[in-house]
N, C-alpha and C positions, 0 to 999 in steps of 0.2 A: 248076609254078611255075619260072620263069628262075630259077638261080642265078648271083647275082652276085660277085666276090674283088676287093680293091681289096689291089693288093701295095708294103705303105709303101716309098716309097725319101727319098731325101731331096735338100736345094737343090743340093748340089754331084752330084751324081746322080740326076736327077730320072729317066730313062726306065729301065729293066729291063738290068739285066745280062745279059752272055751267059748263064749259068747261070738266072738266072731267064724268061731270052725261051724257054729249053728247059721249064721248068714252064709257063707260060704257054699253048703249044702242047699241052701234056701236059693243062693241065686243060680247053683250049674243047674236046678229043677227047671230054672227061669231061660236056660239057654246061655247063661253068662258062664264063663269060668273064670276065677276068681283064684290071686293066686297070694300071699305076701312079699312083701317087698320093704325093705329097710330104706328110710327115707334119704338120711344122712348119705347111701352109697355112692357113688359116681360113675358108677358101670351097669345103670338099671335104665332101663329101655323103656322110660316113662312114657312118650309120644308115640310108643308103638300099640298103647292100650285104648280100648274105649273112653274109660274115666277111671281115676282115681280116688278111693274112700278111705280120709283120715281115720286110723283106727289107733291102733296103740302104741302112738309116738310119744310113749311116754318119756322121755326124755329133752323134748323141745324147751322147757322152764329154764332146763342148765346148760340151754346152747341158743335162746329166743331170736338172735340174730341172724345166724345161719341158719335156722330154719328157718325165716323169714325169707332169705336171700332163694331158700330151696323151692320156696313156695310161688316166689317172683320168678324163678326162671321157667315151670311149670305153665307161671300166666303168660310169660311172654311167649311159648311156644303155644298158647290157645289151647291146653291138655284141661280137661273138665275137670274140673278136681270137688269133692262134696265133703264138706260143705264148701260155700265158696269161701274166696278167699280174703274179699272187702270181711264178711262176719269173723274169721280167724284172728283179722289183725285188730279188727272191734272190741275182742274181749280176751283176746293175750293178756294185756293187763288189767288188772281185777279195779280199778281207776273208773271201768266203765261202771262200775254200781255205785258211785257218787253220780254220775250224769244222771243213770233211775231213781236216783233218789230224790233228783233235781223234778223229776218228771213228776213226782208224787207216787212214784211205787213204794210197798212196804219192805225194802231189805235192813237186814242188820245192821243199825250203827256203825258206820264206818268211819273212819282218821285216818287222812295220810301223817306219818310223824317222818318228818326231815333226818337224816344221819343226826348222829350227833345229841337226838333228843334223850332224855330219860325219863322214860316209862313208868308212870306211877299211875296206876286205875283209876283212883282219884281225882285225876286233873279230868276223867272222861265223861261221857254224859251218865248222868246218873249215879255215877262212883260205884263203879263194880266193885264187887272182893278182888274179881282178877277179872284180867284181858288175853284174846289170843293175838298173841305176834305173826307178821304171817309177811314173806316177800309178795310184793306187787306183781311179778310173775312167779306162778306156782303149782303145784299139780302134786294127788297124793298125799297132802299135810307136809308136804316138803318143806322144811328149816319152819315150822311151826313148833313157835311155843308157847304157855301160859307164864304172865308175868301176874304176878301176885303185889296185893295193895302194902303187906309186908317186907317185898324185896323187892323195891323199885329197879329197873335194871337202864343201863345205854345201849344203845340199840348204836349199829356204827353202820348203818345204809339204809334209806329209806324204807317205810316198812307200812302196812296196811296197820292199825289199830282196832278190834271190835271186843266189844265186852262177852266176855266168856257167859253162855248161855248154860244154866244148868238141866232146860229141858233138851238137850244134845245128849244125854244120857239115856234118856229114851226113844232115842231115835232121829235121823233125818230124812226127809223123804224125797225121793226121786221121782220127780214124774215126766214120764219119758213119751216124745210124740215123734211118730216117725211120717214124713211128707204132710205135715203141717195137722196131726191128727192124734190125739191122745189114745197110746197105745194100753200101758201098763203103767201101774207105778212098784218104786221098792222101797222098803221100810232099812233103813240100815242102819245099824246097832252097831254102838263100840264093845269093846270086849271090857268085863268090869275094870274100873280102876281107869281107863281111860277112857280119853273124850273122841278122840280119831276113829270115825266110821270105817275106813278104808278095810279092802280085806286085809292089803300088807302089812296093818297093824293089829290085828287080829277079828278085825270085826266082821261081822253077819251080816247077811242079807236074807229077805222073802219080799215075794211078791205079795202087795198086799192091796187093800181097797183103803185110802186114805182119808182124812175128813172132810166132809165138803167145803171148808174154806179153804184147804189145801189145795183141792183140784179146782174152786173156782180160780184161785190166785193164776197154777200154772195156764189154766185155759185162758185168764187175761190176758196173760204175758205172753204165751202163744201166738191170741188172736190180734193184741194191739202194740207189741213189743217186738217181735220177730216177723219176719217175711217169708211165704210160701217156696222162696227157691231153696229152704234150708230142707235139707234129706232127714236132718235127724235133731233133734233137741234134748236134751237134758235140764231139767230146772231142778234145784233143789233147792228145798225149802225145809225149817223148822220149823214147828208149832210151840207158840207159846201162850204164856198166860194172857197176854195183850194179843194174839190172834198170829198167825201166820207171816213169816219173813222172809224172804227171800236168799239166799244163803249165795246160791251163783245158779249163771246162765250156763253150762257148758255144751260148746259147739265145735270143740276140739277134738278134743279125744276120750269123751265118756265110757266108764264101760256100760253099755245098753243091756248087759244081763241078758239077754236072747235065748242062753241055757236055761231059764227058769220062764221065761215068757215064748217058746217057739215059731208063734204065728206073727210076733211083732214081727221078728225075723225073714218071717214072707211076708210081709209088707213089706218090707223095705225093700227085698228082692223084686218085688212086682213096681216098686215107686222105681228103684233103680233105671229097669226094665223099659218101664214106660218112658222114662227119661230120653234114656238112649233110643227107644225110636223117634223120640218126637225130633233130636238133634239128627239122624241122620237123613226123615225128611227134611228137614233145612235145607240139607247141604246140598242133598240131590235139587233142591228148588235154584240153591245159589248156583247151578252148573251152567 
């Protein structure tokens, strides 16, 4: 039997990123053909495919409901979608890094601040110079900003709180495992003058070998934090003076960098792969 991937991107993105045109090639090797699809659509032939791999939906933060709803209709028609989709709605909201931090994990000081509050660094742990503002769903440094201990500011909708980290100028690191297995990691740099790692704000990326509390942190988090049914993992974390933080989980829509790392990318074609036979003997057994 053909297997078929329909890899979600979305409206302001509609064809395959560099990183995924590299999985793309990685899985028709594997026998899959693999094609884009905008998620948002309503005329997309989702249940005609093998499985579906969240990829560059990057717009789901400014619509988290409806794609929520797009993801529930997916589950109700039993369509495999990777990652799944209990982990999607697990870390939609960035709310889930006060639970690890409940757990004893080391992430970034974090505060939720109520609408209405006024933002003064100050009142936070430690009294930064400045904090980053940052919506509760978010993706890309989206409506991030820096409030300064200077210019207190109102914040008029609930909003994430974390002290502005000055080793963020040197980098953040991504350490990336594909079917529960540390692949690669990427060092990513702002562009001077700012703090936004992201490329669409100007920043870099390489592939690089990180510090060993970095990669011991993500392999924690990997092996005692996440679960093997996840296809792909993103951790990102910052190094600091006091040791390694956790920054986020992303299990959404990372970019995986595949252009610069190419065999991660058959791996994930081959975990894909695997996947998809092991579900189709199932089904032949449930016959």
């Amino acid at each position: 039997m053909e297997q078929s991937i329909l890899l979600a991107t979305c409206d302001d993105h509609p064809g395959l990123s560099s990183s995924d045109s590299v999985l793309a090639r990685a899985l028709h090797e594997e026998g899959i053909e693999a094609a884009a699809a905008i998620w948002s659509r309503d005329d997309i032939a989702w249940a005609s495919v093998s499985a579906v791999i969240l990829r560059s939906c990057w717009d789901y933060h400014r619509r988290p409901a409806e794609f929520v709803r797009w993801l529930e209709g997916l589950e109700r028609q039993r369509i495999v979608v990777w990652n799944a989709i209990a982990w999607v709605k697990a870390t939609m909201t960035k709310t889930y890094l006060l639970d690890m931090a409940q757990c004893g994990w080391p992430i970034v000081p974090t505060t939720v601040a109520r609408a209405g509050t006024v933002v003064d660094p100050r009142d936070y742990e430690g009294s930064p110079a400045a904090v980053v503002v940052k919506p509760l769903i978010g993706a890309s440094a989206y409506r991030n900003s820096v409030v300064h201990a200077d210019a207190p500011r109102r914040i008029d909708e609930e909003m994430l709180v974390q002290p502005f980290l000055s080793e963020i100028t040197e980098g953040e690191w991504s350490v990336i495992a594909i079917d529960g297995r540390i692949t690669h990691a990427v060092l990513k740099t702002p562009a001077a003058g700012d703090y936004r790692v992201q490329r669409d704000h100007g920043g870099s990326a390489m592939v690089g070998s990180p510090p060993a509390a970095v990669a011991d942190l993500a392999d924690q988090i990997l092996r005692s934090y996440l679960t093997p049914d996840l296809l792909y993992a993103r951790i990102d974390i910052v190094m600091t003076r006091s040791g390694p933080l956790l920054m986020e989980v992303e299990l959404i829509e990372p970019e995986l960098f595949f252009e610069l790392e190419p065999a991660a990318a058959q791996s994930m074609a081959r975990a894909a792969a695997s996947r998809l036979h092991a579900n189709e003997i199932a089904r032949r057994r449930m016959r």
